[in-house]
N, C-alpha and C positions, 0 to 999 in steps of 0.2 A: 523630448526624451522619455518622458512616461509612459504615452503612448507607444513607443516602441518598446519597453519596458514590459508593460503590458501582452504588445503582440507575442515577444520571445515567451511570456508566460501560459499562454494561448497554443501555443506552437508545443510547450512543454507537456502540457494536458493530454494537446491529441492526440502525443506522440505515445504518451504512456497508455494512453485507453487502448490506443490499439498494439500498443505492446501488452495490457493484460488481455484483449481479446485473442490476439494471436496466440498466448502460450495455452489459452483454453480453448483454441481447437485444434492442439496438439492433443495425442493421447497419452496424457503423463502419466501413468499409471503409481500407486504406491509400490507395486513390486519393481517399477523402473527407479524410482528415489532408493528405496531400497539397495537396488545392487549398486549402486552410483555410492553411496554411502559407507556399503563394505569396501569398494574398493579405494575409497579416502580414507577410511581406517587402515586396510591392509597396506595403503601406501606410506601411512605414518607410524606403521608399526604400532596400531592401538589396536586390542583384542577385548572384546563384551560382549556376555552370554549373547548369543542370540534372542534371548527374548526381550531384552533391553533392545534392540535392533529395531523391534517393531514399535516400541515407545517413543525411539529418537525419529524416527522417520515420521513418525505422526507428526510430534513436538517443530518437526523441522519445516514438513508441509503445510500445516499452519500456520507457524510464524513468517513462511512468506505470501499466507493469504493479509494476515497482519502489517506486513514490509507494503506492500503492493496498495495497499488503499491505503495507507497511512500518507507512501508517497502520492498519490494521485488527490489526495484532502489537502494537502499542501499545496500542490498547484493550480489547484482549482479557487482554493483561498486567495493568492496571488493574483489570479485570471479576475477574480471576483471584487476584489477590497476598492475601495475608493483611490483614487490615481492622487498623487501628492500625499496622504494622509498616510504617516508612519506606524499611526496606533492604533492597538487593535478593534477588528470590525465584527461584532457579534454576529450582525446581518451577514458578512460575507462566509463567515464560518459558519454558520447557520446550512447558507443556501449550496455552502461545499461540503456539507453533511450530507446535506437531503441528496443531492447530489450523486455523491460517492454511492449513500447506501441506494440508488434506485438504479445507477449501476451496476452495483453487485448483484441486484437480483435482476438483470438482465442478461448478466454474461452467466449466471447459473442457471437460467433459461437457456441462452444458447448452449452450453455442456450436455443440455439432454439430448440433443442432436450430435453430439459428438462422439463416436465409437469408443466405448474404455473410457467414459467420462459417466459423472451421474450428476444431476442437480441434488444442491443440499444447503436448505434453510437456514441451516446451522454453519457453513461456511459466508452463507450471505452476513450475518449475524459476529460470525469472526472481522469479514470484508469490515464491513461497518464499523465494528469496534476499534479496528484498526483506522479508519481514518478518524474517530472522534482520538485516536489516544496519537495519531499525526496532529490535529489540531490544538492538543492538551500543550505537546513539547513547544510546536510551535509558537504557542501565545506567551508561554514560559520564556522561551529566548529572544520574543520581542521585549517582554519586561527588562528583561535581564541587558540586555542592548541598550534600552533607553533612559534604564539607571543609568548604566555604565556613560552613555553619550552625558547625561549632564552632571557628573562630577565631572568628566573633564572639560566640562566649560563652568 
């Protein structure tokens, strides 16, 4: 059963990799989040100077360079940990670090190639911190689980 536990987490990885390599050779533009953005304000009837417009878009296309390796550190951890062994794997979180971040600066490599894209160290750098701060939560709710498991035994 672990073994297959495993495979689905395997399965999870490479679906996500090429789900973030897919949306980076889209040409996402910030003026396309932008208008995407006024019109979920104007659809909620919220109204903000415009120049606050260009803070939240930023604030907003970070945090899902942030969302996106966070998620991808956590399946990689999974893919990686020792099979049977509930508690946490420094080595597998480690090698789902290294990992994530040598990802990120591949898929910011491929952006330079991509029209309306630009590579940026500084996104690698978000990429990254984002999957150490997916690995922070998730060691966090393994503790928290394994309290929990043994007061109720």
């Amino acid at each position: 059963m672990e073994l297959f536990t495993r495979k689905i987490w395997l399965l999870l990885t490479a679906t996500w990799a090429v789900t973030i390599f897919d949306l980076s050779r889209a040409p996402y533009s910030s003026a396309s989040s932008a208008r995407f953005i006024s019109i979920v304000l104007d659809w909620l009837s919220i109204t903000i100077p415009p120049q606050n417009l260009g803070l939240i878009n930023h604030l907003l296309r970070k945090s899902a360079h942030l969302t996106e390796y966070a998620v991808l550190a956590v399946f990689l951890y999974n893919t990686l940990k020792p099979v049977g062994d509930p508690s946490w794997s420094r080595k597998a979180a480690f090698w789902a670090l290294l990992a994530s971040g040598c990802y990120a600066l591949t898929d910011e490599f491929h952006q330079t190639f991509v029209p309306g894209r630009h590579s940026s160290l500084f996104d690698c750098a978000i990429d990254t911190t984002g999957a150490f701060l997916g690995l922070v939560v998730l060691s966090n709710v393994i503790v928290v689980l394994r309290r929990k498991h043994a007061c109720v035994h």
